[in-house]
C-alpha positions in Angstrom: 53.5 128.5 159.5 51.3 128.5 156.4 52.9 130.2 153.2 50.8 132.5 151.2 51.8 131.8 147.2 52.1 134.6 144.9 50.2 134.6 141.7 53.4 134.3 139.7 54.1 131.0 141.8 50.7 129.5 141.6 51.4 130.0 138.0 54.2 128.6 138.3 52.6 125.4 139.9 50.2 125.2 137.0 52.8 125.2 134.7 54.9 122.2 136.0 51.6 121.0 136.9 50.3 120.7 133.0 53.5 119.7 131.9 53.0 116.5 134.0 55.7 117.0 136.7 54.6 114.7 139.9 53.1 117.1 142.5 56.1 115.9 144.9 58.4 117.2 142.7 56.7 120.5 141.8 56.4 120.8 145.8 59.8 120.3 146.4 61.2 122.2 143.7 59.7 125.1 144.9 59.6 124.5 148.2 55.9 124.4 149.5 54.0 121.9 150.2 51.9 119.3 148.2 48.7 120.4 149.8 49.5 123.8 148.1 49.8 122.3 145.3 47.0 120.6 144.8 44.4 123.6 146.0 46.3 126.0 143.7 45.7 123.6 140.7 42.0 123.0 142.1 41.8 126.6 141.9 42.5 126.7 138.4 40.5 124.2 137.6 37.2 125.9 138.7 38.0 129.1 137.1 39.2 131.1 140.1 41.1 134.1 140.3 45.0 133.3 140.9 45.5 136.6 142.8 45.6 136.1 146.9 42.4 136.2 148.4 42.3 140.0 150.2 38.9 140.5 150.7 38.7 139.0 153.8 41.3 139.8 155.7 41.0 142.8 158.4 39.4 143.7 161.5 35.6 143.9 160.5 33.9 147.0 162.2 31.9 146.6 165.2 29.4 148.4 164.1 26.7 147.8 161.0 25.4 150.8 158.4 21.9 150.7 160.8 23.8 151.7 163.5 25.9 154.0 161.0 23.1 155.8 160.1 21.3 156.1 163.5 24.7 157.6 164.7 24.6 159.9 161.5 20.9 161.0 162.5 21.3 161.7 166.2 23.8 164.1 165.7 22.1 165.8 162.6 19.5 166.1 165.4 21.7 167.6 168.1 25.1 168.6 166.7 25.9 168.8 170.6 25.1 165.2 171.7 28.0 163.7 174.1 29.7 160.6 173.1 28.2 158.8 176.0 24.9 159.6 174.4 25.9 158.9 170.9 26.6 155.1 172.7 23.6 155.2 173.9 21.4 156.2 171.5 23.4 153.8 168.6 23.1 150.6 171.1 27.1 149.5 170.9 28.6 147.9 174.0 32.0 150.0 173.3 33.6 152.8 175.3 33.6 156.7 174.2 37.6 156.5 172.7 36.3 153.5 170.4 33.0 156.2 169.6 35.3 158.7 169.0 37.5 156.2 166.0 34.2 156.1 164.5 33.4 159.7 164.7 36.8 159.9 162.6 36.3 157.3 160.3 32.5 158.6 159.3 34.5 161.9 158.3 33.5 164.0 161.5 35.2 166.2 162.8 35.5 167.4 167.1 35.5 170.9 167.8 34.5 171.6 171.0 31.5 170.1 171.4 30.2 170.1 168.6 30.7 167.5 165.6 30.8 168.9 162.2 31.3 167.6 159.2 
């Protein structure tokens, strides 16, 4: 199981690291591995940020803005259009309840039939 360092730890790493501790011991010591070690003090090296990398973690949508914006237009068009339609029309392969999630998420709102915003 890999172990996700803190900033405070990396910094930690890179302290030891500078001071000339052996990366064994700066491993052991705090009880990761060397290979951490190593591509934490790489990361310093090359001037990258020492915060955990969060920008790609997540389920990615399965839809892209094009097909954002043609489900956006069709029902500006026809306020009334059906969620089968709406997958239609937008060209996903995904059923009406996973439409519906993105109704929500694009800030629309079911009454009825109708989908307002």
């Amino acid at each position: 199981m890999s172990k996700h360092l803190t900033k405070e730890m990396k910094e930690k790493v890179i302290a030891k690291f500078e001071q000339g501790v052996k990366v064994s011991v700066i491993a052991e010591h705090l009880m990761i591995s060397g290979r951490s070690v190593y591509r934490t003090v790489n990361q310093y090296k090359n001037g990258e940020k020492l915060e955990p990398k969060t920008e790609n973690c997540g389920k990615k949508p399965s839809y892209s803005k094009t097909q954002q914006q043609i489900i956006m237009e069709a029902i500006a068009e026809k306020p009334d259009i059906t969620l089968q339609k709406l997958i239609e029309v937008s060209g996903l392969k995904i059923t009406e309840s996973a439409m519906s999630r993105i109704l929500k998420k694009l800030g629309y709102k079911r009454k009825n039939i109708y989908y307002l915003p």
